[in-house]
PAKE-841971 format. One record per residue (C-alpha): residue in three letters; x, y, z. Coordinates in pm, whole numbers, plus 50000, padded with zeros to 5 digits. Layout:
<nodes>
<milo->ALA, xx->X, yy->Y, zz->Z>
...
</nodes>
This chain:
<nodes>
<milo->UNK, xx->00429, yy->05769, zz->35585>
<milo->UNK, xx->00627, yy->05951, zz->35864>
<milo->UNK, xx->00852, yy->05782, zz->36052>
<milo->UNK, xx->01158, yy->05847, zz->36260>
<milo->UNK, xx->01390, yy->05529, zz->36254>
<milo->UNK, xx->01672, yy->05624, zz->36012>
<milo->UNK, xx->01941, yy->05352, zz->35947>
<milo->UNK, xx->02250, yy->05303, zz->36183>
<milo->UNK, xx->02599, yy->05374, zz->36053>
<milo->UNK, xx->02842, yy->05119, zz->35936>
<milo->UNK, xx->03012, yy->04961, zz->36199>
<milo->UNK, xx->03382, yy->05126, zz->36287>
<milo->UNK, xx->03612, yy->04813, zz->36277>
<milo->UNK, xx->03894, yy->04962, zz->36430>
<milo->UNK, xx->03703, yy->05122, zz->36745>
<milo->UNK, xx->03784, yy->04996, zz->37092>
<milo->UNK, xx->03405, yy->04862, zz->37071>
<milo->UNK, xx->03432, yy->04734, zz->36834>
<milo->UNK, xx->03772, yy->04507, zz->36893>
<milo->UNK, xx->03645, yy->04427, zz->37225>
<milo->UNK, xx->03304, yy->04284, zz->37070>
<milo->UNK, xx->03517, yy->04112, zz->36835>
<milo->UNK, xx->03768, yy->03975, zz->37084>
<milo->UNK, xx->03441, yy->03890, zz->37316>
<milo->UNK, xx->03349, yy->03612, zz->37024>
<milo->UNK, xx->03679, yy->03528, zz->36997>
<milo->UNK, xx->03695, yy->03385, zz->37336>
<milo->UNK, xx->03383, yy->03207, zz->37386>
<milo->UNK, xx->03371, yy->02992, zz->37649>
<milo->UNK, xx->03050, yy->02747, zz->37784>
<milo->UNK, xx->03041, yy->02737, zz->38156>
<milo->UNK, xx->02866, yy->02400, zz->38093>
<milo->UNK, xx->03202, yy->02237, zz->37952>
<milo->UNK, xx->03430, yy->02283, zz->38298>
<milo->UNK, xx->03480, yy->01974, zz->38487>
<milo->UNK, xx->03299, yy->01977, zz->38843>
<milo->UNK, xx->03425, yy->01632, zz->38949>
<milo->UNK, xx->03748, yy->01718, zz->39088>
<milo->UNK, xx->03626, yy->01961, zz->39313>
<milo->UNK, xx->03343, yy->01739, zz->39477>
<milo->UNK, xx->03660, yy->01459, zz->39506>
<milo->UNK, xx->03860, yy->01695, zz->39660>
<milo->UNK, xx->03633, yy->01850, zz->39918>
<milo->UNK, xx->03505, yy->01538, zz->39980>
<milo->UNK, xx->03840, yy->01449, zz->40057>
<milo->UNK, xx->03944, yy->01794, zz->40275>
<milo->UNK, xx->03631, yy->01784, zz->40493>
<milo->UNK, xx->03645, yy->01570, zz->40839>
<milo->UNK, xx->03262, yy->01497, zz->40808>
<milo->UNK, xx->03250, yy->01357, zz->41186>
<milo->UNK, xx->03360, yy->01696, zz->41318>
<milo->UNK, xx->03078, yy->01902, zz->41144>
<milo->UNK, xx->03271, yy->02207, zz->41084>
<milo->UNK, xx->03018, yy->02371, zz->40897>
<milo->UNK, xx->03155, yy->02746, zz->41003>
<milo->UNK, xx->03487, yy->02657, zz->40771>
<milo->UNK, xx->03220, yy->02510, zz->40497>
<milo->UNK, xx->03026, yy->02880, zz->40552>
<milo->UNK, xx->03353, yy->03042, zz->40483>
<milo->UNK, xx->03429, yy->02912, zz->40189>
<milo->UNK, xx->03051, yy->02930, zz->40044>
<milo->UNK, xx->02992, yy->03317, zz->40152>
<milo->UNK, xx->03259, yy->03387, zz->39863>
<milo->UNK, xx->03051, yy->03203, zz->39674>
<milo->UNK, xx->02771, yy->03279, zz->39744>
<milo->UNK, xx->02859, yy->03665, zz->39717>
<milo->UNK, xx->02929, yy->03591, zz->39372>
<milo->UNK, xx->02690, yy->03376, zz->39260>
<milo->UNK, xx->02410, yy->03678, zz->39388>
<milo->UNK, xx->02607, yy->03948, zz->39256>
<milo->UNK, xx->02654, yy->03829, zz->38868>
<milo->UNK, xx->02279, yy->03747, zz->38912>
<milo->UNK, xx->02255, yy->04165, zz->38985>
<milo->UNK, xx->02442, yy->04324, zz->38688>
<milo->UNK, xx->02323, yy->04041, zz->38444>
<milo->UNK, xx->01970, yy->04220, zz->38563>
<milo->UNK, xx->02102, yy->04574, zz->38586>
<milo->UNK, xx->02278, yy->04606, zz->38239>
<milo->UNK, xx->01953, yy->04662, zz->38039>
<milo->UNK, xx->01930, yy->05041, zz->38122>
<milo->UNK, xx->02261, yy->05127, zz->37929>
<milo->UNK, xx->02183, yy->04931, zz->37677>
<milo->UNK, xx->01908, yy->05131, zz->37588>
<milo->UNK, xx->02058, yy->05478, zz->37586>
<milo->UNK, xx->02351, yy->05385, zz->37401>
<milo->UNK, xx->02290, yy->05478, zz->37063>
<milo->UNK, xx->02621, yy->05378, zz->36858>
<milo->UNK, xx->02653, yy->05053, zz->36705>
<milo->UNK, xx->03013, yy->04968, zz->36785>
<milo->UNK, xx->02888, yy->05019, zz->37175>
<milo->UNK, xx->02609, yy->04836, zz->37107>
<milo->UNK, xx->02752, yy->04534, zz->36986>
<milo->UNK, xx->02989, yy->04526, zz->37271>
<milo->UNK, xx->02742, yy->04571, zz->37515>
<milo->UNK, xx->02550, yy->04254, zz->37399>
<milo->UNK, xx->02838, yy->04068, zz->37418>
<milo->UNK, xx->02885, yy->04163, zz->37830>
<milo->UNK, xx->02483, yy->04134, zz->37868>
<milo->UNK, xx->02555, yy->03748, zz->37738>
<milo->UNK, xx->02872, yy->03699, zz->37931>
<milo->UNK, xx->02716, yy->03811, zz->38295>
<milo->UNK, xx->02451, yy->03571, zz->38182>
<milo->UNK, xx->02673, yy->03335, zz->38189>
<milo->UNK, xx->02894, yy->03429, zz->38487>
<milo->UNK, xx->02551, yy->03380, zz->38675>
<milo->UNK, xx->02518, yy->03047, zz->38476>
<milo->UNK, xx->02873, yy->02926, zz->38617>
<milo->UNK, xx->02755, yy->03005, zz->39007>
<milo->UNK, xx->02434, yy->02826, zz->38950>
<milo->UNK, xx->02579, yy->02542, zz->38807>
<milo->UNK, xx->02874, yy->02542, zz->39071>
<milo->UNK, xx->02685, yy->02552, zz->39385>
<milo->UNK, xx->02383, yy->02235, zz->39237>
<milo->UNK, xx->02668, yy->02006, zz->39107>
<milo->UNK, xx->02939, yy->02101, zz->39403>
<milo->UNK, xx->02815, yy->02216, zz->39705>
<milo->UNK, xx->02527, yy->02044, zz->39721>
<milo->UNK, xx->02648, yy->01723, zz->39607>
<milo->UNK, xx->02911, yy->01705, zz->39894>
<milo->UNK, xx->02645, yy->01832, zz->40137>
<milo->UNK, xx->02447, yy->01539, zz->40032>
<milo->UNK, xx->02705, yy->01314, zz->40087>
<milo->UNK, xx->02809, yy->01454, zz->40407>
<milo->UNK, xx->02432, yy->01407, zz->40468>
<milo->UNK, xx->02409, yy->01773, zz->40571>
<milo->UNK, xx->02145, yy->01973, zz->40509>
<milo->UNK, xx->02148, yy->02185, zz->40135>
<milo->UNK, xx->02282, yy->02550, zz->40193>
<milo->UNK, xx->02046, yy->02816, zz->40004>
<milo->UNK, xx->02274, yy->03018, zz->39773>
<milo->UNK, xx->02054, yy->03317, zz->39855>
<milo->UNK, xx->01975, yy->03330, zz->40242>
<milo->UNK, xx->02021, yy->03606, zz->40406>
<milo->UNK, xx->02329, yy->03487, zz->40619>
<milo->UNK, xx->02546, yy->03542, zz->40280>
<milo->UNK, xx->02489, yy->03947, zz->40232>
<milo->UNK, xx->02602, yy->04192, zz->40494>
<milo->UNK, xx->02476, yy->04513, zz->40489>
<milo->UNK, xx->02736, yy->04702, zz->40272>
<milo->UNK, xx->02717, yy->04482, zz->39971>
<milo->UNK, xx->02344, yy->04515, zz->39966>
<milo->UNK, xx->02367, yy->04888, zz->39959>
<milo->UNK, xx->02647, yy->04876, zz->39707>
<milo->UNK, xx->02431, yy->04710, zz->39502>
<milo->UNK, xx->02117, yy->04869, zz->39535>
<milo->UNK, xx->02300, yy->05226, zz->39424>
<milo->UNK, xx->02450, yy->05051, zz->39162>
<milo->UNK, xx->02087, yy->04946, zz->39036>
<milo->UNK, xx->01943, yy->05351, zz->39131>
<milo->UNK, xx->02256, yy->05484, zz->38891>
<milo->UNK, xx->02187, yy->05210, zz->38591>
<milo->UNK, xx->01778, yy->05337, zz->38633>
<milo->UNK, xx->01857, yy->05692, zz->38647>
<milo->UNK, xx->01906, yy->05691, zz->38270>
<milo->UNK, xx->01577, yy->05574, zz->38155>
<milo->UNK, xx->01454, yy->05875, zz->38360>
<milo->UNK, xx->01756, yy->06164, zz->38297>
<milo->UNK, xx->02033, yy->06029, zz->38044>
<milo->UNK, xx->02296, yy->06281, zz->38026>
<milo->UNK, xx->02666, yy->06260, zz->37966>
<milo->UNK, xx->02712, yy->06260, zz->38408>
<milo->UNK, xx->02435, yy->06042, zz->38453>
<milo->UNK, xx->02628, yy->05813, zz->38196>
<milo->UNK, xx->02931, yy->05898, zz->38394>
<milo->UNK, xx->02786, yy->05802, zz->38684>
<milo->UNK, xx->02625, yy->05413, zz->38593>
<milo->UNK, xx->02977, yy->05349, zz->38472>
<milo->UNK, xx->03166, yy->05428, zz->38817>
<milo->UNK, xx->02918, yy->05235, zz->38960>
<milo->UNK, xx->02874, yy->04936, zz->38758>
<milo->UNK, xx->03199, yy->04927, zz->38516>
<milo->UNK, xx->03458, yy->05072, zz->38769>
<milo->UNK, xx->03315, yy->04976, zz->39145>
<milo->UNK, xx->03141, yy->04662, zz->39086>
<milo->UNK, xx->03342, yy->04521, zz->38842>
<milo->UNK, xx->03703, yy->04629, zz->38849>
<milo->UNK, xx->03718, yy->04693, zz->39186>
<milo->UNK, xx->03492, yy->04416, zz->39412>
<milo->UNK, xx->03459, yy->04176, zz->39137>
<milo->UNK, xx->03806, yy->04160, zz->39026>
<milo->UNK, xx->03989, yy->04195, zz->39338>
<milo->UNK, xx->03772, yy->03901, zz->39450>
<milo->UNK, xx->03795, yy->03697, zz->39200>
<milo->UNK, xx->04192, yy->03738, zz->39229>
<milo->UNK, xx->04159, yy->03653, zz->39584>
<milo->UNK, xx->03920, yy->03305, zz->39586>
<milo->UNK, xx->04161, yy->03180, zz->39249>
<milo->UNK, xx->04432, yy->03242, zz->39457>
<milo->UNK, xx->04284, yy->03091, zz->39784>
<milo->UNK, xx->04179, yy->02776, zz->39589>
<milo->UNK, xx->04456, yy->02708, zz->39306>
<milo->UNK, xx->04641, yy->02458, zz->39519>
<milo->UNK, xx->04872, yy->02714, zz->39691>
<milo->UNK, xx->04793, yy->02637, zz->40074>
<milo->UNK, xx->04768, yy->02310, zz->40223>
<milo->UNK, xx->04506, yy->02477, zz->40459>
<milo->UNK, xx->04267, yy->02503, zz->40134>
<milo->UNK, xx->04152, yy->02334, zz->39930>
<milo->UNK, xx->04205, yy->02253, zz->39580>
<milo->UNK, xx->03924, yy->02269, zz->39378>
<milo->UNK, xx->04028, yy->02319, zz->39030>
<milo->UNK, xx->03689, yy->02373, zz->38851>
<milo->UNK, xx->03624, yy->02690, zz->39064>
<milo->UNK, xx->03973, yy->02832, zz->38940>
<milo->UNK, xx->03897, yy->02761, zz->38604>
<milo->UNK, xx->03562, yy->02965, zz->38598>
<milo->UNK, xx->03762, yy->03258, zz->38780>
<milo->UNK, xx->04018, yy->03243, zz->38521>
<milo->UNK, xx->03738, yy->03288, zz->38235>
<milo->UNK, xx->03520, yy->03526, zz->38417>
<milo->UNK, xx->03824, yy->03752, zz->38488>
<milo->UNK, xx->03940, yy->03758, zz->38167>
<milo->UNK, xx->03576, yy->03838, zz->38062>
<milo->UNK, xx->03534, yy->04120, zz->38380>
<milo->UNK, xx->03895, yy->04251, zz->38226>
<milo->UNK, xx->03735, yy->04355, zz->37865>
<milo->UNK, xx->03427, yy->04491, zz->38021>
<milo->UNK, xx->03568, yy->04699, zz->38274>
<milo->UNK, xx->03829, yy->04858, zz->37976>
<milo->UNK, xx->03485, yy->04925, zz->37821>
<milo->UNK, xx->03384, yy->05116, zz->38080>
<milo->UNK, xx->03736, yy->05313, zz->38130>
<milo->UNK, xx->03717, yy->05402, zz->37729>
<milo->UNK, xx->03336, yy->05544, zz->37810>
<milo->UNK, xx->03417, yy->05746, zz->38110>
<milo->UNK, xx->03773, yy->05856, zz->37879>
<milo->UNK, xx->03574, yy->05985, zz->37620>
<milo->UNK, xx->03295, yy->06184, zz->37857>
<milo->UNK, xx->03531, yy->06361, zz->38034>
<milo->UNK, xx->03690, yy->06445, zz->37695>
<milo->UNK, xx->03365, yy->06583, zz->37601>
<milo->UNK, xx->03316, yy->06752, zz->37921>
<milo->UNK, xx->03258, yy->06531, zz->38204>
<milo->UNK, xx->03435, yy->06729, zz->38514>
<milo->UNK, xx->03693, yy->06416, zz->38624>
<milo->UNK, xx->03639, yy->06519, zz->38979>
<milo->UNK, xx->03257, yy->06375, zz->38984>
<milo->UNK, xx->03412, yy->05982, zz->38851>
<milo->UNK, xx->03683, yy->06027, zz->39142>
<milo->UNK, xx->03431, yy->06142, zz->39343>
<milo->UNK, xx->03150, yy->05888, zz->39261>
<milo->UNK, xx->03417, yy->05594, zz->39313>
<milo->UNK, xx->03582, yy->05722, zz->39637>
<milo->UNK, xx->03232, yy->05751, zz->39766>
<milo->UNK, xx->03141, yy->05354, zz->39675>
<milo->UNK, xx->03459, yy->05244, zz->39864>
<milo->UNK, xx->03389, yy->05213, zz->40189>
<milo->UNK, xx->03115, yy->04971, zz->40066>
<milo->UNK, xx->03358, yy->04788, zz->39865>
<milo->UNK, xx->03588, yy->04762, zz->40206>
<milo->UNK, xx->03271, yy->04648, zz->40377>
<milo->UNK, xx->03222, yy->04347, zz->40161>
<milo->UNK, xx->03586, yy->04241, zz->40128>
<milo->UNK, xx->03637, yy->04219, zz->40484>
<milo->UNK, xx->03372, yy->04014, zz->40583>
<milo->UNK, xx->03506, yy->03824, zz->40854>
<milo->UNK, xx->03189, yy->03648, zz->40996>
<milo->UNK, xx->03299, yy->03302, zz->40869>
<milo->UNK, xx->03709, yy->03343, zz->40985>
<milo->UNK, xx->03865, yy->03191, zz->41213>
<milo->UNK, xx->03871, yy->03495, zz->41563>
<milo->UNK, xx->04229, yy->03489, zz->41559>
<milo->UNK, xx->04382, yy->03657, zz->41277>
<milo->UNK, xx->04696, yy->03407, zz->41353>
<milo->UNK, xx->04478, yy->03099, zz->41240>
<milo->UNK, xx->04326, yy->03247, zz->40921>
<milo->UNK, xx->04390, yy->03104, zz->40592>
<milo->UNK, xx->04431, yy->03180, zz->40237>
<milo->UNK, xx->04550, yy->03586, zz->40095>
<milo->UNK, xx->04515, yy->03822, zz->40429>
<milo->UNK, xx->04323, yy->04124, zz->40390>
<milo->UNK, xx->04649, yy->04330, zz->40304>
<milo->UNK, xx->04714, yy->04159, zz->40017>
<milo->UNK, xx->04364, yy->04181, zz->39847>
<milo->UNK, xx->04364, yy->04589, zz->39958>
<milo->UNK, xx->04711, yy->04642, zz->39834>
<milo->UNK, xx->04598, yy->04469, zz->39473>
<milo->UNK, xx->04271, yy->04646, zz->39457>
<milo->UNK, xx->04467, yy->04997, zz->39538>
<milo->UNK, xx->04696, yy->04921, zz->39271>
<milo->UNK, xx->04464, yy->04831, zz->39023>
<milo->UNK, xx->04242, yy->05118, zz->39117>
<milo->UNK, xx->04517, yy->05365, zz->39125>
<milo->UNK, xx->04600, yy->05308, zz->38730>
<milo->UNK, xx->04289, yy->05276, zz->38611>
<milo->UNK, xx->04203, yy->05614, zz->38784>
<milo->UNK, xx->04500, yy->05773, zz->38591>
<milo->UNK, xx->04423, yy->05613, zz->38249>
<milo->UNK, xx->04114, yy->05787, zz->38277>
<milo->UNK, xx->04167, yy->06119, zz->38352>
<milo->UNK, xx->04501, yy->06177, zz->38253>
<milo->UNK, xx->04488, yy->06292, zz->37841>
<milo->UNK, xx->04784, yy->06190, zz->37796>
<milo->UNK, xx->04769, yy->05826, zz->37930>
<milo->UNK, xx->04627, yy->05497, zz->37732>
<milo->UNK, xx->04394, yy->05261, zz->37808>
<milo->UNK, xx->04545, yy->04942, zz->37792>
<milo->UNK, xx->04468, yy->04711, zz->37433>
<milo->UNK, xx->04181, yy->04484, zz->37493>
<milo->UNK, xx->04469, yy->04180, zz->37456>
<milo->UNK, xx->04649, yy->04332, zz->37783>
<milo->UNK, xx->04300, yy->04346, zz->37965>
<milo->UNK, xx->04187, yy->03982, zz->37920>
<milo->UNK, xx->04514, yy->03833, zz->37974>
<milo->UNK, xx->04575, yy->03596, zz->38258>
<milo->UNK, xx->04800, yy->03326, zz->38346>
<milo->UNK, xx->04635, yy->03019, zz->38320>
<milo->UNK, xx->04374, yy->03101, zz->38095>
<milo->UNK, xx->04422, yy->02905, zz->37805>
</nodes>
């Protein structure tokens, strides 16, 4: 009988894909084991329910919220490259991200039924709705709906740009751009650091994990986009497919609707500090990629954070 399914190769044990699918089971976490309580106590605590501030509460959930929507996106969107990819080390990597944005999104869900809405309940406010419309300004929808056009694209055309492409978008933009840079910004907001905050040490805890998670997937997607442009990839379209997604990026980070008007009277990192991180960041992961010469860091270097134990 004719058939065309031939058996996979053996598994490369020393590939990057391979150590990061191995370091992914390493590091399993359940977003069901972090302790909620503290944060309820200590928002409960912070909030002055008899002046109804709910444009500070707002603030606070749009980061959320933001969040909570967009691991929700690329838990949907990753199912594309999945299918293309057609070597087993990548494959068994890529499961392991599919799982862990499952469970990013699992983390949000869980956050905002057993935090926010428990103190809203007590503060006998009404329950905020993770996914109105207030949350999403107009860049980050955009942002994401290219993001789900490029991961598409290669059930229709899959060729080494097109691969290129759904990388800088999902791997490199989303990820280790918006995602990490945020992430960096709300741990840092909420760790205990400023008495204007507050403390809410459950939420820090699933930052610290999902980072460290975000930090082996994007070096996934840095080794992919390597090897294309060592196979032929012209470097200029991944610069060129980034720079284009940051004004988006820029869009969604400085969402302001929920500060305080005067810039004096804001709390938490100041928009300087998050750009000058995410330029940073950006700027080296850039030259890892394209320069031949350079390395991309070992998959211990890109999960490693303080505090995540």
């Amino acid at each position: 009988m004719a058939t065309e399914y031939t058996p996979t190769e053996m598994m490369d044990r020393e590939s990057r894909s391979n150590r990061y699918y191995r370091n992914a089971v390493e590091r399993h976490w359940d977003p069901g084991e972090i302790d909620l309580e503290r944060d309820v106590e200590n928002l409960l605590a912070f909030i002055d329910a008899e002046t109804d501030d709910r444009e500070s509460w707002y603030g606070m959930l749009n980061g959320i919220a933001k969040f909570g929507a967009g691991e929700d996106a690329v838990t949907e969107e990753l199912a594309p490259l999945g299918t293309v990819l057609d070597d087993i080390d990548d494959q068994l990597f890529l499961t392991t991200q599919l799982y862990e944005e499952a469970k990013h999104a699992d983390f949000f869900d869980r956050y905002w039924r057993e935090v926010v809405w428990t103190v809203e309940d007590e503060l006998g406010w009404e329950r905020s709705n993770p996914r109105h419309d207030r949350w999403f300004n107009d860049p980050y929808i955009e942002l994401f709906d290219r993001n789900r056009q490029a991961q598409r694209r290669l059930l229709e055309e899959d060729t080494p740009e097109t691969r290129a492409k759904a990388y800088c978008h999902y791997h490199l933009t989303v990820e280790g751009i918006l995602a990490q840079t945020g992430y960096y910004g709300m741990q840092t907001s909420y760790g205990g650091e400023f008495d204007e905050l507050p403390h809410l040490p459950g939420l820090v805890q699933g930052f610290t994990k999902i980072r460290s998670d975000e930090g082996r997937h994007v070096g996934f997607g840095m080794n992919q986009l390597k090897k294309l442009i060592a196979e032929g990839v012209d470097p200029h379209l991944i610069e060129e497919t980034v720079e284009d997604l940051l004004p988006l990026v820029q869009g969604i980070t400085e969402d302001d609707r929920y500060q305080a008007d005067d810039p004096e009277e804001r709390v938490g990192l100041d928009d300087g500090q998050l750009a000058e991180y995410a330029v940073t960041k950006h700027t080296d992961r850039m030259r890892q990629i394209t320069d031949a010469a350079a390395d991309i860091p070992d998959v211990d270097e890109l999960v490693s954070l303080e505090g995540d134990d």
